[in-house]
Every structure is written in structure tokens, then in C-alpha cells.
C-alpha positions in Angstrom: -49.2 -13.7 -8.9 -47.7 -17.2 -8.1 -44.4 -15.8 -7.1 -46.3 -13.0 -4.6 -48.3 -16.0 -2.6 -44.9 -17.7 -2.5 -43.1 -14.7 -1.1 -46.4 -14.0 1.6 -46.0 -17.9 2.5 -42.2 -17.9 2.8 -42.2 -14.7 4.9 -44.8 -16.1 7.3 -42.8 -18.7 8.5 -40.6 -18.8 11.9 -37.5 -18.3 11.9 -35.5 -21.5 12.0 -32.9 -21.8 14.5 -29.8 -21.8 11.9 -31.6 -18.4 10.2 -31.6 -16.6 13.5 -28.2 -15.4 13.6 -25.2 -17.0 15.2 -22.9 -16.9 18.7 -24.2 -17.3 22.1 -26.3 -14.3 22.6 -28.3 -15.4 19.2 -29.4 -18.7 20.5 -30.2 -17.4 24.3 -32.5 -15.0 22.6 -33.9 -17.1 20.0 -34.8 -19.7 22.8 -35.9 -16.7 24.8 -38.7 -15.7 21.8 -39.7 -19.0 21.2 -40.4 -20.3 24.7 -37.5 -23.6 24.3 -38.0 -25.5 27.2 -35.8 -28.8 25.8 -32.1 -28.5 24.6 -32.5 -30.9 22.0 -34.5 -28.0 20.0 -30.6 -26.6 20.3 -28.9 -28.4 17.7 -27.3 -25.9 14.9 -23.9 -26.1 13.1 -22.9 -23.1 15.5 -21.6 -24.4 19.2 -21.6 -20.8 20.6 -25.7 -20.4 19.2 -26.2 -24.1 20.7 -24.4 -23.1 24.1 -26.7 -19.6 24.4 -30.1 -21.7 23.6 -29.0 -24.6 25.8 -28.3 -21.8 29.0 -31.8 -20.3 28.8 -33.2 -23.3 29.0 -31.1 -24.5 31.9 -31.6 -21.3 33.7 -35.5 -21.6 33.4 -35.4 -25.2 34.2 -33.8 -24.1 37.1 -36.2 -21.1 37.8 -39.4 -23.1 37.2 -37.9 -26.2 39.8 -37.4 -23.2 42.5 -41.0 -22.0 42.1 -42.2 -25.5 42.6 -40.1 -25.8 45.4 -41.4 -22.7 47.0 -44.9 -23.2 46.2 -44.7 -27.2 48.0 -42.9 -24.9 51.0 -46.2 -22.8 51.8 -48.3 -26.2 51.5 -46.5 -27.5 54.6 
């Protein structure tokens, strides 16, 4: 019974970024599902998974400083 609630616990928990596969397009995704938004969360043995997570969240860094630009734009 021990070795069930073990398995049920084990299963419930997030994938940790080294788990979630490797190469670029397996850390822009895996940033992508769990909302990154710093690239020090971006730190794996695997450059190419570091360089995916570390674009996504450039590229909404990016996004969100455009929005606030637009939005102080239609204040004026």
C-alpha cells in the first residue's frame, strides 16, 4: 500500500526541467507550459534546452514591454 501512495505522490509532481526532454524546442516548450518569465529558472546540463527556455522568455519579455508601451501610447 506504501509503495502505491509513493507512486500517486511521485506521479503528481511537475516535471523538472532536466526530465522534460532535451534540445532547444524541449526547453521553449517547457518554459512555454510553465509560464517562465526569469532565465535563471533555465539552468540544465543541456545548452540547446537552456537556449530554447531562455528565448521564450526573451521573446515574452519583449511582447509584454510592447504592450506596455502601447497601452502608455493611448494614455497620451
Amino acid at each position: 500500500m506504501k509503495l502505491i501512495r509513493i507512486a500517486l505522490l511521485i506521479a503528481a509532481l511537475p516535471l523538472a526541467p532536466a526530465h522534460a526532454g532535451e534540445g532547444y524546442d524541449a526547453g521553449y516548450q517547457w518554459a512555454e507550459e510553465n509560464d517562465v518569465d526569469d532565465t535563471s529558472s533555465c539552468t540544465t546540463p543541456s545548452s540547446s534546452f537552456n537556449q530554447g527556455c531562455e528565448d521564450y522568455v526573451e521573446e515574452n519579455a519583449q511582447v509584454a514591454y510592447e504592450d506596455s508601451e502601447d497601452g502608455e501610447e493611448d494614455d497620451e
